[in-house]
N, C-alpha and C positions, 0 to 999 in steps of 0.2 A: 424862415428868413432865407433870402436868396444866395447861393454861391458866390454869386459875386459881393455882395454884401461883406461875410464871412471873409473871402478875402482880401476886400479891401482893409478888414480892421488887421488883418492879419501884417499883413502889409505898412501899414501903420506905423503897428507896434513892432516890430521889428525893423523899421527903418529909425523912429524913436530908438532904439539901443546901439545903431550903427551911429547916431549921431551922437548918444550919449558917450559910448567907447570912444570914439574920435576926439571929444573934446576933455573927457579922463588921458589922452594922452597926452593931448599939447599943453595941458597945467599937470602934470602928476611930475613930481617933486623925485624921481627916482629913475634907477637906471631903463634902460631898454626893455632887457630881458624878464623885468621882474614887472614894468609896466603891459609887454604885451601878454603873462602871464593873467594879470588881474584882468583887460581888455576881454582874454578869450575867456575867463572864469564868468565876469559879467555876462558878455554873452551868452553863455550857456543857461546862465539862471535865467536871464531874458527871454531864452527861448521855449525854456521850459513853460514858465510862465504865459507867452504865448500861445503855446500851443496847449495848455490847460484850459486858455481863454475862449479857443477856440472848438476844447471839445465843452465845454459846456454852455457853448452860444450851439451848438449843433444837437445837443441835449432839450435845451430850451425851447428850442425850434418845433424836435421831435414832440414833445410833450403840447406843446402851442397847437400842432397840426392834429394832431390824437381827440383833443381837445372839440376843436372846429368840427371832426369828422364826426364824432359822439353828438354832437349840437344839431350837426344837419340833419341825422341821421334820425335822432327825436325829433325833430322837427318833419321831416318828410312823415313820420312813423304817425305823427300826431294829426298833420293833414289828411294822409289818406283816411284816418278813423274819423275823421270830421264829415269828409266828400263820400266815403263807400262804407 
């Protein structure tokens, strides 16, 4: 999968949490301190979560291209035993 790919979701889902914290503020039933408390707690699981997402699209990838390279590679392996 391409980098830019990768970080478009990344991107994503991390503005997806900026927008969910934002609107946890402007309905949350409670003081300031205790709201931007939960905001950055949220956050943090969000990003974690993120960034797990993102190491296992990078996993995925690895294992996808690993994959493709074994496939050519029997394949070239099979051609040439065919031609010489």
């Amino acid at each position: 999968m391409e980098r830019g790919i990768v970080k478009a979701i990344a991107a994503g889902v991390l503005a997806g949490a900026v927008v969910g914290a934002g609107v946890a503020l402007l309905f949350a039933p409670q003081s300031g301190l205790k709201s931007r408390r939960e905001i950055q707690k949220r956050a943090d699981e969000m990003k974690a979560k993120a960034d797990q997402f993102v190491a296992d699209i990078k996993q995925r990838d690895a294992e996808f291209c690993k994959a493709v390279r074994e496939g050519a590679d029997n394949y070239r392996k099979e051609m040439t035993a065919k031609i010489g």
